[in-house]
PAFINU-670412 format. One record per residue: residue in three letters; x, y, z of N, C-alpha, C in turn. Coordinates in steps of 0.05 Angstrom, whole numbers, padded with zeros to 5 digits, always signed. Each point is the difference from the previous one (the first is absolute). Layout:
N
ALAXYZXYZXYZ;...
This chain:
359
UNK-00307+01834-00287+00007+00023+00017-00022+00003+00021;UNK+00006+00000+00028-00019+00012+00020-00009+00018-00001;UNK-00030+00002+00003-00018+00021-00003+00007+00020+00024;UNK-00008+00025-00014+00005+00017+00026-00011+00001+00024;UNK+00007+00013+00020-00015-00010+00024-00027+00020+00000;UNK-00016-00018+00013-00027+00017+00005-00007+00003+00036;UNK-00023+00013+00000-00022+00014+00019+00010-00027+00029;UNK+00002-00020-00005+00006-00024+00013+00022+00002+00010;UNK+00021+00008-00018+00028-00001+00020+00014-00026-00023;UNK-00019-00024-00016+00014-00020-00018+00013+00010-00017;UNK+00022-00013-00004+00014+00001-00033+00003-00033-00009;UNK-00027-00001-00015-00002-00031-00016+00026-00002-00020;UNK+00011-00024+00013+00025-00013-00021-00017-00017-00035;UNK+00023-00005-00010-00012-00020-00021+00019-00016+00004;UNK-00014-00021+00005+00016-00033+00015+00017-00004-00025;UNK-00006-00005-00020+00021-00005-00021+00031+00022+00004;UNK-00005+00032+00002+00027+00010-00004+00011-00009+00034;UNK-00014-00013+00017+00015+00001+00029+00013-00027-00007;UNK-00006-00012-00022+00012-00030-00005-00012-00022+00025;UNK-00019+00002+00011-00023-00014+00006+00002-00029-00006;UNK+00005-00025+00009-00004-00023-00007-00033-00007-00002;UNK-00010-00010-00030-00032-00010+00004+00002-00022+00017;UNK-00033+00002+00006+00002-00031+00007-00028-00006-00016;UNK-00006-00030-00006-00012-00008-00023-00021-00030+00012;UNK-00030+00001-00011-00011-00017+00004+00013-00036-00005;UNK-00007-00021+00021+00010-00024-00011-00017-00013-00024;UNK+00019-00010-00017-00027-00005-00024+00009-00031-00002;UNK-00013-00022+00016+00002-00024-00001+00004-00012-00031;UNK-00010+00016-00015-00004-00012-00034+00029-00002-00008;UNK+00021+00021+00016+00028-00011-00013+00019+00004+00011;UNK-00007-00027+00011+00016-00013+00026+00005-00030-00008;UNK+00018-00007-00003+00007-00022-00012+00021-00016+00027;UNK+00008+00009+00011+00021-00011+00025+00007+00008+00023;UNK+00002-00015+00019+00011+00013+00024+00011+00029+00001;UNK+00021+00007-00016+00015+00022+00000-00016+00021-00018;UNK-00022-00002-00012-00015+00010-00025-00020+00007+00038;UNK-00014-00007+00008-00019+00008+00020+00019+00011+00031;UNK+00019+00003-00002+00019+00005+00025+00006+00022-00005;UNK+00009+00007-00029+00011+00030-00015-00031+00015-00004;UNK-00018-00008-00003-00025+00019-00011-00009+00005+00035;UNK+00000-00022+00021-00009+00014+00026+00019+00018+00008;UNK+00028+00000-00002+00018+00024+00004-00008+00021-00014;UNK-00016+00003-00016-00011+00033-00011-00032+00007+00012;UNK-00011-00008+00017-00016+00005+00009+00007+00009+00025;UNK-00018-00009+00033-00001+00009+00025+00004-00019+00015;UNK-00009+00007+00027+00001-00015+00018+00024-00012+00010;UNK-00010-00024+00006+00017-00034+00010+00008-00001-00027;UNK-00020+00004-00026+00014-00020-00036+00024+00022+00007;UNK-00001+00021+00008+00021+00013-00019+00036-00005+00023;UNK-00017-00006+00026+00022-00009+00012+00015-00020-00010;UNK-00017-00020-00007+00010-00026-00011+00020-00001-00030;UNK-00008+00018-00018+00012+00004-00018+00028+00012-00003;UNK-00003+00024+00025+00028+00013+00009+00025-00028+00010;UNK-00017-00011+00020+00020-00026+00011+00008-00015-00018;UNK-00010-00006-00018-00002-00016-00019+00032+00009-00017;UNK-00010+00031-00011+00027+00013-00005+00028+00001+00019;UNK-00003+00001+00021+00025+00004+00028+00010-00025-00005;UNK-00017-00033-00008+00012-00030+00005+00013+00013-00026;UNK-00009-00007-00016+00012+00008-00025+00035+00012-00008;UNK-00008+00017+00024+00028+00018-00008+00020-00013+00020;UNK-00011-00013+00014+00024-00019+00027+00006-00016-00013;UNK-00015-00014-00028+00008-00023-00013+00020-00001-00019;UNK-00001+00026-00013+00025+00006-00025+00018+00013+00009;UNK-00002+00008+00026+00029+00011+00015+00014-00018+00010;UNK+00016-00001-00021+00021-00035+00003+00019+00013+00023;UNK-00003+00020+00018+00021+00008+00028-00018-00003+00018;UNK-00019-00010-00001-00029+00005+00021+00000-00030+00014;UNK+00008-00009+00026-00012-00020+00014-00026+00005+00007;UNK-00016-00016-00003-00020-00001+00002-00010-00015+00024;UNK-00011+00009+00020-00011-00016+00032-00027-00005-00003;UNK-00010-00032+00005-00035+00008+00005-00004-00012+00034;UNK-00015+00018+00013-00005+00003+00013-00035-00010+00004;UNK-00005-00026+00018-00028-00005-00007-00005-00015+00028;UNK-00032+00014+00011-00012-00007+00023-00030-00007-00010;UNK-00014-00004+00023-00033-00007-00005+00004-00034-00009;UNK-00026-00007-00007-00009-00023-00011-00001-00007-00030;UNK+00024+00001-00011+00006+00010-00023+00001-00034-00026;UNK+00019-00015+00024-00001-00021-00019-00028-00019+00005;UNK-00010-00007+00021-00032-00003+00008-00020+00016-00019;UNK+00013+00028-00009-00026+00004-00015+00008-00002-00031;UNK+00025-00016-00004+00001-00004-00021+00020+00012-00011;UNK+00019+00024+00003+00013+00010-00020+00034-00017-00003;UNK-00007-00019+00006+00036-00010+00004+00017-00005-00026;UNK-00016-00009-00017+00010+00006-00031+00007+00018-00016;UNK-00008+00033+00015-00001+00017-00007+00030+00010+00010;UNK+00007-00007+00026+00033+00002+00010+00012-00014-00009;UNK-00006-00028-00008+00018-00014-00024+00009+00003-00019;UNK-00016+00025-00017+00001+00011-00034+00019+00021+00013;UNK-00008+00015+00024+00018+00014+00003+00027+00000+00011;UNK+00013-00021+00012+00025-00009+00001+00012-00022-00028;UNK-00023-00003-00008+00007-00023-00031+00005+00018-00018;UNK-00007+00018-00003+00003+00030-00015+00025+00013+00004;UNK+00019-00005+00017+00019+00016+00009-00005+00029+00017;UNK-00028+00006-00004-00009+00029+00015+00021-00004+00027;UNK-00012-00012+00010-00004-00004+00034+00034-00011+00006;UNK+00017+00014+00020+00020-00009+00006+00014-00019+00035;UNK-00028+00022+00005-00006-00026+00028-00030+00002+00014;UNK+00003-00010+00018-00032-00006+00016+00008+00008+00029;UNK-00014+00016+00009-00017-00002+00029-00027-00004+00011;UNK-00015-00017+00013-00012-00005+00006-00012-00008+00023;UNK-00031-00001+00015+00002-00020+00019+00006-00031-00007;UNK-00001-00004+00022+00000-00029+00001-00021-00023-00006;UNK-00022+00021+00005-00029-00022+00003-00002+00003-00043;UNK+00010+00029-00005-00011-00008-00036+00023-00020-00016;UNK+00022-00007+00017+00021-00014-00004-00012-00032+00001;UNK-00007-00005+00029-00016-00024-00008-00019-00010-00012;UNK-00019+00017-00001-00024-00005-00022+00003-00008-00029;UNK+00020+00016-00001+00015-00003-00028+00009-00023-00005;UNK+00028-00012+00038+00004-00025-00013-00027-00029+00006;UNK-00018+00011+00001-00026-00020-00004-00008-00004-00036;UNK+00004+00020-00009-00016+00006-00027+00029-00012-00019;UNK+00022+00009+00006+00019-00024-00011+00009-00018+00003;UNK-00009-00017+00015+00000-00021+00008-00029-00023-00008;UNK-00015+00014-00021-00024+00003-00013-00027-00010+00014;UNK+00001+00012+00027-00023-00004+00009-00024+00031+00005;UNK-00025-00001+00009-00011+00018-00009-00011+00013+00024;UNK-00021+00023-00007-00006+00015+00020-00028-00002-00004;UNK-00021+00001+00006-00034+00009-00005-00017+00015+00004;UNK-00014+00005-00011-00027+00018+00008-00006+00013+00026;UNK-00002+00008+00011-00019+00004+00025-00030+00006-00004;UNK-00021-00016+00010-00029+00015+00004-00008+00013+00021;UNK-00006+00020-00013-00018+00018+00035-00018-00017+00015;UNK-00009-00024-00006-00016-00016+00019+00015-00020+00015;UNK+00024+00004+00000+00019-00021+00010+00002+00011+00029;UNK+00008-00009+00026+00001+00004+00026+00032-00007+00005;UNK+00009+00025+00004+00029+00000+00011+00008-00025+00015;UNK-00017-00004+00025+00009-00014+00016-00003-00025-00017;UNK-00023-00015-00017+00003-00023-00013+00016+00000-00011;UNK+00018+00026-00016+00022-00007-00017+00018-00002+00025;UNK+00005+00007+00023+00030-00016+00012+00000-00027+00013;UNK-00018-00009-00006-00012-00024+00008+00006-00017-00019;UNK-00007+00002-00026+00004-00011-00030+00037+00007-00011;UNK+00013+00016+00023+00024+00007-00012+00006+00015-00023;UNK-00022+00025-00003-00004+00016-00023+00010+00037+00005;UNK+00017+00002+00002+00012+00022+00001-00009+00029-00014;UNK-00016+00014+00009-00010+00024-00019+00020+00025+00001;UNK-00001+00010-00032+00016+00016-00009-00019+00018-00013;UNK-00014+00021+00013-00018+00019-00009-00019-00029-00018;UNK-00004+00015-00021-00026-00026-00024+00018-00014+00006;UNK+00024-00015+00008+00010-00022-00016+00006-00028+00026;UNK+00000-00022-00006+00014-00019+00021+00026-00014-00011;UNK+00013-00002+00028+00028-00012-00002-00002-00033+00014;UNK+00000-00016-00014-00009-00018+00015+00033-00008+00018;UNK-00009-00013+00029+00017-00008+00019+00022-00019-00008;UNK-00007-00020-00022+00019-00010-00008+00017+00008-00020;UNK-00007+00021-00012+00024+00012-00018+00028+00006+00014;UNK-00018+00019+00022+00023+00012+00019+00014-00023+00021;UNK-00008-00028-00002+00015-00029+00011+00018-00004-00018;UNK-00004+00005-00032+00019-00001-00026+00020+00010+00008;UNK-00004+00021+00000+00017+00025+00012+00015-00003+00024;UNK-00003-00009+00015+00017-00004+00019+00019-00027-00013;UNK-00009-00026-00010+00017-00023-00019+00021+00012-00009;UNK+00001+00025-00016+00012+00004-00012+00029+00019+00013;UNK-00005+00022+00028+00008+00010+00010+00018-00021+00018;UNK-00019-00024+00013+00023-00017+00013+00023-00010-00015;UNK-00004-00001-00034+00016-00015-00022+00023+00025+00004;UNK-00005+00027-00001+00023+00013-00006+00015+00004+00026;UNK-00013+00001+00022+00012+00002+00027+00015-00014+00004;UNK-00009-00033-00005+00018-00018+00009+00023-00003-00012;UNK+00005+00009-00019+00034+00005-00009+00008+00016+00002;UNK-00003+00024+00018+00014+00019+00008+00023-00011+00019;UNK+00019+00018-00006+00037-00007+00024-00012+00017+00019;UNK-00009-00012+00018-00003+00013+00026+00022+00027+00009;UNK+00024-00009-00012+00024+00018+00000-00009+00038-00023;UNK-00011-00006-00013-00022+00022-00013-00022+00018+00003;UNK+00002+00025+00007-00014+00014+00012-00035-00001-00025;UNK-00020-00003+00006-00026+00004-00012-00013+00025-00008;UNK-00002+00003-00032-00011+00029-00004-00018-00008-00011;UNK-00026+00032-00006-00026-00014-00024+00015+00005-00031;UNK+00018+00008-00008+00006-00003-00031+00016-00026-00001;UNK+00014-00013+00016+00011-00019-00008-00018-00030+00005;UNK-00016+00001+00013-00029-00008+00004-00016-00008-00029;UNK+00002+00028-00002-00024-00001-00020+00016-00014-00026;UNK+00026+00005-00005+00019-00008-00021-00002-00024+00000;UNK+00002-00013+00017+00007-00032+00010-00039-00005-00015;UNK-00020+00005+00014-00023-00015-00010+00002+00011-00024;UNK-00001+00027-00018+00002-00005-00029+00023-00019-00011;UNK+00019-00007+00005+00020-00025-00006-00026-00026-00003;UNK-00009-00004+00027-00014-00025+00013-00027+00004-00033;UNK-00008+00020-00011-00029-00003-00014+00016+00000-00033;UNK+00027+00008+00003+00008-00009-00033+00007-00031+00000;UNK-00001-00009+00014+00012-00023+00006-00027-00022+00006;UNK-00024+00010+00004-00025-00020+00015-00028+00014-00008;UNK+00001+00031-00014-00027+00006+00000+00008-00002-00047;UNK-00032-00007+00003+00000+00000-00036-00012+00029-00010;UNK-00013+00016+00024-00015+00036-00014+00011+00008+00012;UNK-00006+00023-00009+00017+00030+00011-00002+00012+00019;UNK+00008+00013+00024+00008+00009+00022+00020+00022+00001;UNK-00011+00022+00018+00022+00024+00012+00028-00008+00010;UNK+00005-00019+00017+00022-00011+00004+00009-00014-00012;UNK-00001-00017-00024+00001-00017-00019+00022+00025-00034;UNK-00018+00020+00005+00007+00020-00023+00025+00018+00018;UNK-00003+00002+00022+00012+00021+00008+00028-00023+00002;UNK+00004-00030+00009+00025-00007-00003+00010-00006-00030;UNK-00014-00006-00021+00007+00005-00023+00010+00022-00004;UNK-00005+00023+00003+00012+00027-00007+00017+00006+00018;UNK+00006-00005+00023+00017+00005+00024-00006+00022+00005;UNK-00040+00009+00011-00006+00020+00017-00001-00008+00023;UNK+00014+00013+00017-00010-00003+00025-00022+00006+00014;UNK-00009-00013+00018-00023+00009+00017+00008-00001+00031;UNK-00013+00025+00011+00007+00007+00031-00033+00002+00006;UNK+00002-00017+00028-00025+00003+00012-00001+00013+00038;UNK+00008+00022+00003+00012+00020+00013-00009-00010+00019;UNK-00028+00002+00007-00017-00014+00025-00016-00031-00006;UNK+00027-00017+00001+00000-00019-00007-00017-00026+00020;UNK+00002+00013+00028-00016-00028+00017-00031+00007+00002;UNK-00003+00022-00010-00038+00010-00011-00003-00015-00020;UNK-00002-00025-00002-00008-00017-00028+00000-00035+00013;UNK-00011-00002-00023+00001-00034+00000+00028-00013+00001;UNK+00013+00011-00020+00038-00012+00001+00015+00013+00024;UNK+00000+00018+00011+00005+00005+00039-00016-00020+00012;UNK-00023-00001+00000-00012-00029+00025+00015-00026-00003;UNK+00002-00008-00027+00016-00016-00017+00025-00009+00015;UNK+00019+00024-00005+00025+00009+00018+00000-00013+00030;UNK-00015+00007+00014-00008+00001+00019-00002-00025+00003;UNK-00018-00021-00005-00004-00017+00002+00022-00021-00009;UNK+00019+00001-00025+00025-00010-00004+00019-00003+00027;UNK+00001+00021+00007+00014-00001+00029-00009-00018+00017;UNK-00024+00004+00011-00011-00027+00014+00016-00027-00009;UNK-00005-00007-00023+00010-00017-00014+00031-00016+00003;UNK+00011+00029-00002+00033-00004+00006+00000-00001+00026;UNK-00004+00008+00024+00001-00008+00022-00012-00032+00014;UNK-00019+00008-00017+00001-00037+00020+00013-00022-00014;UNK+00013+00009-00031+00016-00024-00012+00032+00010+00015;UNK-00002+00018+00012+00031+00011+00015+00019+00002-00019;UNK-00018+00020-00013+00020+00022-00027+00003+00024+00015;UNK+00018+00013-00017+00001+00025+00018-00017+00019-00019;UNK-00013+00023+00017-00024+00011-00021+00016+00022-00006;UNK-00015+00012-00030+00006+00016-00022-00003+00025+00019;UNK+00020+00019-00012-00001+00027+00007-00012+00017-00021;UNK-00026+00014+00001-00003+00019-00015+00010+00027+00001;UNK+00019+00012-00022-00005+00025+00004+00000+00024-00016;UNK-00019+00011+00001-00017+00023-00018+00020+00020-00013;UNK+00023+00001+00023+00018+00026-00022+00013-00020-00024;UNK+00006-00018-00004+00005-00015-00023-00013+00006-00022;UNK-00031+00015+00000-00017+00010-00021+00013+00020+00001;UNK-00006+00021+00022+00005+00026+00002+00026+00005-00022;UNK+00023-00006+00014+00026-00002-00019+00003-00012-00026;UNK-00012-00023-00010-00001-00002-00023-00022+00017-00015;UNK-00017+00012+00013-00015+00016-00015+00016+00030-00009;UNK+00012+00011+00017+00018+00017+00009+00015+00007-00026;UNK+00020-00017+00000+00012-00015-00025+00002-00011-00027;UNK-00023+00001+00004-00012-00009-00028-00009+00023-00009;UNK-00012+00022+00014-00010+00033-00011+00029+00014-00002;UNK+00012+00010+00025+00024+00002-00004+00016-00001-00032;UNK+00000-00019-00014+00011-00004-00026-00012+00013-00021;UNK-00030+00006+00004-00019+00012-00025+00011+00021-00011;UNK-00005+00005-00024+00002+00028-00010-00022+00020+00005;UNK-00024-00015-00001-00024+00015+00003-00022-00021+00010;UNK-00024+00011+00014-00008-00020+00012-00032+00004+00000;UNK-00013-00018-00008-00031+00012-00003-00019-00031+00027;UNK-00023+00017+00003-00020-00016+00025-00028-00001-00018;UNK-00003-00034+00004-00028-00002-00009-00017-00011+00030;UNK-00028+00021+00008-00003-00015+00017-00027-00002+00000;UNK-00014-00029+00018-00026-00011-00003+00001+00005+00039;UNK-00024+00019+00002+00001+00000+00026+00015+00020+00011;UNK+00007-00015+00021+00024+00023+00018+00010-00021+00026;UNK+00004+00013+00026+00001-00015+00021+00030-00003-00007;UNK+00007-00020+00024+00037-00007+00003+00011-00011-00026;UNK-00021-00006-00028+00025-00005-00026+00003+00027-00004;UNK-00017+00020+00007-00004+00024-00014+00030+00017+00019;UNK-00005-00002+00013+00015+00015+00018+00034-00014+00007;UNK+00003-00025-00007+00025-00008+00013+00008-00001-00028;UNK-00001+00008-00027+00006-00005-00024+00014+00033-00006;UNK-00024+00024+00011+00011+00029-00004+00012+00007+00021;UNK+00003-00008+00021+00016+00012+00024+00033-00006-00007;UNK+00002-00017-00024+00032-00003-00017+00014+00030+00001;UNK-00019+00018-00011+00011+00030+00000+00005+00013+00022;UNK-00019-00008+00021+00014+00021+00032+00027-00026+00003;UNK+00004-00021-00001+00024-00012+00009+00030+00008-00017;UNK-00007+00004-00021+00021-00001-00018+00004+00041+00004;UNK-00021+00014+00002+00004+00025+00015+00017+00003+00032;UNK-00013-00021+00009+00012+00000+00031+00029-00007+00000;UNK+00010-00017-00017+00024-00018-00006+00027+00039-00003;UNK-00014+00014-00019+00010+00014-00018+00000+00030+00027;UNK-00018+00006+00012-00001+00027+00016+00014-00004+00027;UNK-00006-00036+00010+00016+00002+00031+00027-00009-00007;UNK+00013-00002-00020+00024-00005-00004+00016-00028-00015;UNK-00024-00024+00011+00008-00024-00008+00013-00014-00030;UNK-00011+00014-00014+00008-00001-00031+00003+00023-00016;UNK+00009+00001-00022-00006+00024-00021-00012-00003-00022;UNK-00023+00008+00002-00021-00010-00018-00004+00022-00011;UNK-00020+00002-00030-00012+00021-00005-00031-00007+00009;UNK-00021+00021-00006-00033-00010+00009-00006-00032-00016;UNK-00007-00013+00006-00012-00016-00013-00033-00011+00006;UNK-00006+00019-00017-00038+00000+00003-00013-00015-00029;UNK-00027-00006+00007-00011-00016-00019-00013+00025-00028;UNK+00007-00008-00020-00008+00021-00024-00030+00000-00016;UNK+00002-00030+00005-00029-00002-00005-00012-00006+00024;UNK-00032+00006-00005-00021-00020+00018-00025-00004-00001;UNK-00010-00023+00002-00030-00004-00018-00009-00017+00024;UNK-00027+00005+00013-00020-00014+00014-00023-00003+00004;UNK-00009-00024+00002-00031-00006-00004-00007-00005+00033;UNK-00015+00018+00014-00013-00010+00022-00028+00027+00004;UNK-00015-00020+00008-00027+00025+00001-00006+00007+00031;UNK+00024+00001+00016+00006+00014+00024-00005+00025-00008;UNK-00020+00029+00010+00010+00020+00002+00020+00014+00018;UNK+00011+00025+00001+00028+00004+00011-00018+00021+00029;UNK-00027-00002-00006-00012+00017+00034-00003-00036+00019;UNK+00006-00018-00008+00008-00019+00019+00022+00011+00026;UNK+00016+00011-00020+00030+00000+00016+00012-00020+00005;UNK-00002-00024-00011+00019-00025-00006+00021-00002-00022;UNK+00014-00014+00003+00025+00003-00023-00015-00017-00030;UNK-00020-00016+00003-00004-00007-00028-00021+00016-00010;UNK-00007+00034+00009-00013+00017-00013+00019+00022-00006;UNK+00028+00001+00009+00012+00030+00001+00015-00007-00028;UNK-00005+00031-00010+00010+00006-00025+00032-00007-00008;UNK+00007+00004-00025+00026+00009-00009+00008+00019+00020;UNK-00015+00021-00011+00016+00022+00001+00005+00008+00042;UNK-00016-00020+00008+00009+00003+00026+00028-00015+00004;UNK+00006-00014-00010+00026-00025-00007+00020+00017-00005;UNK+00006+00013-00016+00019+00023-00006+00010+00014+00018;UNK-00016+00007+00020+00005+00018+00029+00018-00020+00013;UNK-00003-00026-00007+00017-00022+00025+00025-00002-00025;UNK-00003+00010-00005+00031-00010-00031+00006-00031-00018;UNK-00037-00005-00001+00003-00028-00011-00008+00002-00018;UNK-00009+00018-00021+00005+00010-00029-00001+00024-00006;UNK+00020-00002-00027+00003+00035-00016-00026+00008-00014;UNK-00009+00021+00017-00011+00023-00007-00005-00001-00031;UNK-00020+00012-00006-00013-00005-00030+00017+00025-00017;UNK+00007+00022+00026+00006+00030-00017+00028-00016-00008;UNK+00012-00019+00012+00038-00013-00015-00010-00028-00007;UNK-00023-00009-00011-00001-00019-00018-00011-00019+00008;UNK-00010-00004+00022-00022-00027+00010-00019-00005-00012;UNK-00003-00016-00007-00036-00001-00010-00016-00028+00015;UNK-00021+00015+00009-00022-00021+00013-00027-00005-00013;UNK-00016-00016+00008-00023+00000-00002-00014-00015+00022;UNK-00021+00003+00003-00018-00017+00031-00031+00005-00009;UNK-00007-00026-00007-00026-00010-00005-00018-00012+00032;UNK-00023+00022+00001-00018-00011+00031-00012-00014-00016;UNK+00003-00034-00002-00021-00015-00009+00010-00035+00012;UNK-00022-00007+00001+00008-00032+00000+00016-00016-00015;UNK+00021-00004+00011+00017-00013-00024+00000-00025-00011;UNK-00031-00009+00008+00001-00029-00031-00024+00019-00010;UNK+00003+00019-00002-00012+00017-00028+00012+00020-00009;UNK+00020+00014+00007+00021+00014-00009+00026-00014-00006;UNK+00010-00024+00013+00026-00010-00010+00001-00011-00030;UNK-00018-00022+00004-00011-00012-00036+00007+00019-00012;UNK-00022+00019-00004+00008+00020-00020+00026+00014-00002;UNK+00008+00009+00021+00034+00013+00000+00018-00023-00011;UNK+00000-00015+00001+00017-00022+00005+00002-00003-00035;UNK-00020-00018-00007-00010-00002-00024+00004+00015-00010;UNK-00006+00023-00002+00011+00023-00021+00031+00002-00009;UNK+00007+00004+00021+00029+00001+00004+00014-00029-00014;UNK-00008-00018+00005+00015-00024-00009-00002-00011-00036;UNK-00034+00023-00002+00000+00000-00032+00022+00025-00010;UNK+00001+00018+00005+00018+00019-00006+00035-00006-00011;UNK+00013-00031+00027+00020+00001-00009+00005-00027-00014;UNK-00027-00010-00007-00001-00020-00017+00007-00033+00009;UNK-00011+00009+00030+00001-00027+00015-00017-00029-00010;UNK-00026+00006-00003-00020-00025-00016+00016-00004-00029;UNK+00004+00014-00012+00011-00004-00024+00022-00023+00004;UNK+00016+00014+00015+00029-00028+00000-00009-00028+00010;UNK-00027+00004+00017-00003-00022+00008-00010-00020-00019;UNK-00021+00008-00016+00002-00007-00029-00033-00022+00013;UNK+00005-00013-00012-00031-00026+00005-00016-00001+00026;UNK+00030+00005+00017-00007-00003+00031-00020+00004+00014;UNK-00020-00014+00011-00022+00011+00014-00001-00011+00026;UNK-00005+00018+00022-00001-00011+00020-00031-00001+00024;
């Protein structure tokens, strides 16, 4: 019972009858697993306790067998390593499609195609590395001939295109995961995502290595006096369209922000727009869940710092008071995804089925 009020003007509660959630020291001593240290930082502060919440939001997008699931991923992500980590998550069933740039699209197809990335030293000289053909990626290098791989492989899928066929990045990207079940022996984002028949859209698609690529194919067809490929972008747009369109419910995982972030949720002002200027008869179709890792703050005023709940005002998800649930971790995401990820994938008993498997 609250004490009466005093000389101060307070009336002290007792946290227990206000039903008060504790929060509780981490006690490394019993912690036994990913999801054992993911669940004990969700009862503490900070960033742990952000991480633990998200942790919960993947969670609940995962056993909501009505929930498409979108991941949404920018930055230097497969360069810094996490590309296995989108593999478990489309090998998992979580994940129902991909948006992305383009540049973490090719990096990726470097690393499945099993070549590698390296170190960077702070005593290294920029300009020696473009000299040496060494590509820096924050700490990391891309060496020049990976991305020559990379193009081998892009001329292989180009050149069987029916010129009569308009060019998109999901049917792109479909065709090289075909091309790595067929020629790569490890695992890969495009490799898992055509096994499962996720698609991948890469919205601003000539910002990358596979657009220069593009680009350069053409050259190609013109001086062998082919007629060159038409790309064109609403082919994503509409199949992306379409493919939400059908959901029952629809949840956003996102790494970053920027045009995956934004051409993935702007689904809701279109399918709104479709429904208010007359063109269709739709009901709202907004995202129910949403979980993101980027350590943008939102006094940027850029779109890969602005909140949920600013998202809601544009009608690209339901409101928490009719059932949304979000979470948004400000942290680096090859130190917050591992852990979210991981947790989550011990939860629905993903390592388990895999059984011996190590990768």
């Amino acid at each position: 019972m609250a004490k009466k009020k005093g000389v101060t003007g307070r009336i002290l509660h007792d946290p227990v009858e206000d039903r008060l959630i504790p929060i509780y020291p981490l006690d490394l001593a019993r912690i036994r697993t990913i999801d054992d240290l993911v669940r004990a930082m969700g009862q503490t502060a900070f960033t742990a306790r952000q991480i633990g919440d998200a942790a919960d939001v993947l969670e609940a997008m995962a056993l909501d067998k009505d929930c498409f699931v979108v991941l949404t991923l920018s930055g230097a992500m497969t360069v810094g390593k996490m590309g296995l980590l989108f593999c478990d998550l489309v090998d998992s069933g979580i994940v129902r499609a991909i948006v992305s740039t383009g540049a973490l699209m090719a990096h990726g197809l470097v690393e499945a195609t099993g070549r590698s990335h390296f170190r960077y030293d702070a005593k290294m000289d920029d300009r020696e590395l473009f000299v040496a053909g060494y590509n820096r990626v924050y700490d990391s290098l891309e060496p020049e001939v990976n991305l020559d791989h990379v193009e081998e492989v892009m001329q292989h899928i180009l050149a069987g295109w029916d010129a009569g066929e308009a060019v998109c990045s999901w049917e792109i990207n479909r065709r090289i995961g075909e091309y790595l079940q067929r020629h790569a022996k490890g695992r890969g984002i495009l490799k898992s995502c055509a096994q499962k028949n996720v698609p991948v859209f890469v919205p601003a698609f000539t910002d990358s290595e596979l657009g220069i690529d593009f680009a350069l194919h053409q050259r190609v067809r013109k001086r062998q006096g082919h007629p060159p490929l038409r790309f064109d972008p609403y082919d994503d747009f509409e199949q992306f369209a379409a493919t939400m369109l059908a959901t029952k419910r629809m949840g956003i995982f996102t790494i970053g922000g920027g045009v995956p972030r934004n051409w993935a949720q702007q689904f809701g002002v279109y399918a709104e727009l479709l429904a208010r200027r007359g063109y269709e008869k739709l009901k709202l179709k907004r995202y129910n869940y949403g979980l993101r890792i980027c350590p943008e703050p939102v006094n940027w005023g850029g779109l890969s710092g602005s909140t949920y709940t600013e998202a809601v005002s544009w009608g690209k998800f339901v409101p928490t008071e009719e059932g949304g649930r979000f979470a948004e971790v400000l942290d680096d995401a090859t130190v917050a995804l591992p852990l979210i990820v991981g947790a989550v994938l011990e939860r629905i008993g993903y390592f388990s089925k895999m059984g011996n498997r190590r990768r």
